[in-house]
MISE-744805 format. One record per residue (C-alpha): y, z, x. Coordinates in steps of 0.25 Angstrom, whole numbers, padded with zeros to 4 digits, always signed. Each point is the difference from the previous one (the first is absolute). Example, Ala and Ser with C-alpha at 12.3 -4.5 7.8 and 13.67 -1.06 7.14 Angstrom:
# residues 2
-0018+0031+0049+0014-0002+0006
This chain:
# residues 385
-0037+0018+0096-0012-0003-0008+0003-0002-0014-0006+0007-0012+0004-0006-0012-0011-0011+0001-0013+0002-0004-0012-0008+0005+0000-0009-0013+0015-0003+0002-0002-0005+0016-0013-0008-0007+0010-0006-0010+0010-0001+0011-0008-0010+0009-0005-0008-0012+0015+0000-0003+0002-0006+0014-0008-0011+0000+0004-0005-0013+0014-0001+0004-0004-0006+0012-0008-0009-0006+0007-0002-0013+0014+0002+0002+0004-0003+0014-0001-0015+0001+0006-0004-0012+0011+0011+0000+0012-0007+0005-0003-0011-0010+0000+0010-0012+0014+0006+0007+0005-0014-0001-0005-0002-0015+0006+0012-0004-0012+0006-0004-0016+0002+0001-0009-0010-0005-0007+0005-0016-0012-0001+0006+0002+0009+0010+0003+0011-0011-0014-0003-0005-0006+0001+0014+0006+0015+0001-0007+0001-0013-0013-0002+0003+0001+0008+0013+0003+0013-0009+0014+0002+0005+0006+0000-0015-0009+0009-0008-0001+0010+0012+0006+0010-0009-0006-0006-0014-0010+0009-0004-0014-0007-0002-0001-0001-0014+0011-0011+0002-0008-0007+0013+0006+0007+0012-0003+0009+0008+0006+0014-0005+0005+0005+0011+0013+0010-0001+0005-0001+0014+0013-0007+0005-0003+0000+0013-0008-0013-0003+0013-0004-0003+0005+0004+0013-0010-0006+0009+0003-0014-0007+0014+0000+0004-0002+0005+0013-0009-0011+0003+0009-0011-0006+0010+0007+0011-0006+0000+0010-0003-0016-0001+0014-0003-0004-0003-0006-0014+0001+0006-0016-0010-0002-0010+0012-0007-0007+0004+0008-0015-0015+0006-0001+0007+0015+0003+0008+0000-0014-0015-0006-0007-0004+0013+0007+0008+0010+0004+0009+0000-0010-0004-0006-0014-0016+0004+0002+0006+0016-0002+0006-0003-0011-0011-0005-0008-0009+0009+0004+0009+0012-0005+0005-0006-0012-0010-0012-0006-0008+0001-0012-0015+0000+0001+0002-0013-0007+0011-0005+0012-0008+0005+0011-0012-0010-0005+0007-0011-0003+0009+0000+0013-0006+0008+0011-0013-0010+0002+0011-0011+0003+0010+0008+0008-0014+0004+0008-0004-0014+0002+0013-0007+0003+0000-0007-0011+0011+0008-0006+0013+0002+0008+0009+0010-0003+0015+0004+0003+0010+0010-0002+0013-0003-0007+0009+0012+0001+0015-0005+0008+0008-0008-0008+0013-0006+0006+0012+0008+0000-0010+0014-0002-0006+0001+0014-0006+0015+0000+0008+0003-0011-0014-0003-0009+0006+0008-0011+0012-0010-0003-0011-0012-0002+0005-0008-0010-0014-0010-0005-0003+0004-0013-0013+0000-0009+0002+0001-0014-0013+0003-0010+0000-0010-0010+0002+0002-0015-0016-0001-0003-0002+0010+0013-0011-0010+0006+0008-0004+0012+0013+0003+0009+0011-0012+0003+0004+0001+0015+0014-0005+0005+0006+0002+0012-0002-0003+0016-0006+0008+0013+0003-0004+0016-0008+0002+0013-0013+0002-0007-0011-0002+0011-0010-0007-0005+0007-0008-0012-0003-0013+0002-0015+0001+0000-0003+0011-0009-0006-0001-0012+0003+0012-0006+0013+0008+0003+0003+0016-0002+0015-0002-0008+0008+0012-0003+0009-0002-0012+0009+0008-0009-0010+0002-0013+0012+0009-0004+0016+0003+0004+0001+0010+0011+0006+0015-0007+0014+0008+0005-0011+0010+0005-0010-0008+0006+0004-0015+0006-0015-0002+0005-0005+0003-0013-0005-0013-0008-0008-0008+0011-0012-0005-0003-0012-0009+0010-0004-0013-0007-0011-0009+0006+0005-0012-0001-0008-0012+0000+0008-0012+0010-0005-0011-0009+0006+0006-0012+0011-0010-0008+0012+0003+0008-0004+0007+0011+0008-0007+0011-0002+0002+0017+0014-0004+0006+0003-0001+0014-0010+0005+0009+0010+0006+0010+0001-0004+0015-0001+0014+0008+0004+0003+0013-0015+0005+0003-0013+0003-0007-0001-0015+0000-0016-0002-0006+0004+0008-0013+0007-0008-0011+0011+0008-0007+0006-0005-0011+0010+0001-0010-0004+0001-0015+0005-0001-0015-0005+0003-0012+0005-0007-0015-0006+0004-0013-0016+0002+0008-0007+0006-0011-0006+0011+0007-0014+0006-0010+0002+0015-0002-0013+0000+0008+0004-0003+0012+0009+0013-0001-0005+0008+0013+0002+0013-0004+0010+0008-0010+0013-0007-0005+0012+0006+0007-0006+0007+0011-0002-0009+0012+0010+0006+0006-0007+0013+0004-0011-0010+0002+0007-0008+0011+0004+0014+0007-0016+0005+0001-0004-0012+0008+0013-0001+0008-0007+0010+0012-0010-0009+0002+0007-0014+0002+0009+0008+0007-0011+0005+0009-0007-0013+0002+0016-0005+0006-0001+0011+0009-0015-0005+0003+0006-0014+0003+0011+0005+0010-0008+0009+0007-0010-0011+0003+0010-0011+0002+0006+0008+0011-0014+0003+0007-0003-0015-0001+0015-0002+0005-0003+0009+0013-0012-0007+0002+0006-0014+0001+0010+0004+0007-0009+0007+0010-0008-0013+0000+0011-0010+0005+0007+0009+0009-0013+0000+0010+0000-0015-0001+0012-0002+0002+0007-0004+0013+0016+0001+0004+0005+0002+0015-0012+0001+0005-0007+0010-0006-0007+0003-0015+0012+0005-0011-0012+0012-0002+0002+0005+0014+0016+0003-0001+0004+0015-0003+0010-0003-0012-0013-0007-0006-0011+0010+0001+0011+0012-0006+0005-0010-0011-0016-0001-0003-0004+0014+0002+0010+0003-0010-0003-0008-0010-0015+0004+0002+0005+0014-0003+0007-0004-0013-0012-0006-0003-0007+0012+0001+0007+0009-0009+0000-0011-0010-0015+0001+0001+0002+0014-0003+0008-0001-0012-0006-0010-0005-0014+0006+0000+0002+0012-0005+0008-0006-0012-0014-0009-0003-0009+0014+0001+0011+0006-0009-0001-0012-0009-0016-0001-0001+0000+0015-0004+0012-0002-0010+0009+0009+0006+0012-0012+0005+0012+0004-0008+0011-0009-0001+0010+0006+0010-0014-0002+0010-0001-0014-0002+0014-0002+0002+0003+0007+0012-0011-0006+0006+0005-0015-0004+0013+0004+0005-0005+0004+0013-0009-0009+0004+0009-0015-0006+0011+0008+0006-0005+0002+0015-0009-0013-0003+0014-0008+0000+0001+0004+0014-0013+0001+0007-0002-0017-0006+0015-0002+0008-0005+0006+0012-0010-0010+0000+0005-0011-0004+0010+0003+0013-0009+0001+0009-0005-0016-0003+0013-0005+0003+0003-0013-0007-0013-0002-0003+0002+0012-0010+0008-0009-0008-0011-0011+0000-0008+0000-0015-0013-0004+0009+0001+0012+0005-0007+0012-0009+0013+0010+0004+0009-0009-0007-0007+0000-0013-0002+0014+0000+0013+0004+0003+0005-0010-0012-0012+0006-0009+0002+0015+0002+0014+0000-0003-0001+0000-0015-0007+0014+0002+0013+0006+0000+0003-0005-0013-0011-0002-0012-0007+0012-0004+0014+0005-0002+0009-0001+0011+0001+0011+0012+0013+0005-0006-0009+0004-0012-0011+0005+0008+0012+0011+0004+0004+0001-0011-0013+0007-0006-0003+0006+0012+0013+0007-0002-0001+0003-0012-0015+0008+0003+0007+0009+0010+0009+0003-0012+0012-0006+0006
């Protein structure tokens, strides 16, 4: 079926899209998984192609557009070639949100030509170890000092995507004690910069996939933080952090949808080529029905997902949406990516194959953006259950 969501600006981004990552990205991607991360310049290439300021408006130097589908087409573009953009999601998908909701006048100008540029790299600090998505029992502390100028910062984060590279890190803290009536009450968003006096990045962490983003481990010891770099009000970031949760958890949704097309299409790919007994693996029954499956679950993913994004652009995605629809499509995407895995053979479970690294890339899905058992839980908790 002939999809709709795209416009002819998208499919025109799409291709130009395509041939950078051809171009730019293939040939020097199985260094950058071995490195542990993409190249800084490379950030600063995706600047100047437009991909961060997207959504920035023009005033700022991008390109004002309020559509996520841009969004969309990148990462089903990365997909389809097997490779990632490395931790350039969170600069994107995840911290740009915030500072456009919640930054000064004065922040936006000081920070959004950098972010824009990629000269500025940014980073989300919420999960600290020992909380997981238990964000309300954080336990990093900002306290205001005595002459109000600045906040003093202590405490650690883990799995932060993008945290050894960043320049500037989104922390949540406790700028006051949580209440008997309200534990989430007291959080507050402070822009920390990473070369700030005792400001630490620890272990970047060895993951089973997602192998090009760095992901790191970080601490924080008396950082003077300036009460300017405050993103937003004191205290409320925890309803902050609820209102862009539908989108990251859409983008997921976007990721395990395409990873699965892109699963389908390898697999589809080496099954022709391939030879046993005689004959090509494509031409035995049990191979084209394990297929046509898959190619249907794929289908309805296309279907969730794309509604979800039409939902989205017309600000009508509600948090039950998003969560269903990342519950569904990580969920059946565990599968479909095994289907085709099997259908390699050994050579599945070969890292020079794109399967491999797919399969080691998309299970995390299933995890950050708050667990499937948390995706149920609000789903539930919508029907009124």
């Amino acid at each position: 079926m002939r999809r709709t969501v795209y416009d002819e600006d998208h499919e025109a981004f799409r291709a130009t899209m395509r041939d950078f990552i051809a171009t730019e990205v293939v040939p020097f991607y199985d260094q950058w998984c071995e490195a542990g991360a993409v190249p800084r310049e490379f950030y600063k290439k995706l600047g100047e192609l437009g991909v961060f300021g997207i959504e920035v408006p023009q005033e700022y130097g991008g390109a004002g557009e309020s559509s996520f589908k841009f969004h969309a087409v990148i990462t089903e573009e990365c997909a389809r070639a097997g490779v990632s953009f490395g931790g350039s999601s969170v600069h994107t998908a995840l911290c740009l949100p915030y500072i456009l909701a919640y930054a000064t006048e004065e922040q936006k100008r000081r920070w959004l030509p950098s972010f824009v540029s990629g000269d500025m790299m940014t980073a989300i600090a919420m999960t600290e170890p020992g909380t997981g998505s238990d964000l309300a029992g954080m336990k990093t502390t900002a306290k205001l000092s005595e002459d109000g100028t600045h906040y003093v910062l202590n405490g650690a984060k883990t799995f932060i995507t993008g945290g050894v590279q960043a320049d500037r890190v989104l922390v949540c803290a406790r700028t006051a004690p949580p209440t008997p009536e309200d534990r989430r009450s007291g959080i507050s968003i402070l822009v920390v910069d990473t070369a700030s006096e005792g400001y630490a990045v620890g272990r970047k962490l060895e993951k089973l996939g997602l192998h090009a983003s760095d992901t790191a481990e970080l601490s924080f010891t008396d950082v003077k933080v300036p009460v300017g770099d405050l993103l937003g009000e004191e205290g409320k970031a925890f309803g902050y952090l609820g209102h862009n949760l539908p989108q990251e958890r859409l983008y997921i949704a976007v990721g395990a949808y395409a990873q699965s097309a892109a699963a389908v299409a390898f697999a589809q790919a080496y099954v022709q080529d391939r030879t046993v007994f005689g004959k090509s693996v494509a031409s035995f029954q049990n191979t084209k029905f394990v297929l046509a499956d898959c190619k249907a679950e794929v289908d309805a993913m296309e279907a969730v997902v794309d509604r979800a994004l039409e939902a989205h652009d017309a600000g009508e995605l509600t948090a039950a949406d998003a969560a269903s629809a990342k519950l569904f499509t990580t969920e059946r995407a565990a599968v479909v990516i095994d289907k085709c895995l099997q259908l390699h053979g050994g050579y599945g479970y070969m890292m020079e194959y794109p399967i491999a690294r797919l399969y080691a890339d998309a299970r995390v899905s299933r995890i950050y953006g708050g667990t499937s058992e948390v995706m149920r839980s609000i789903i539930a908790k919508s029907m009124g259950l």
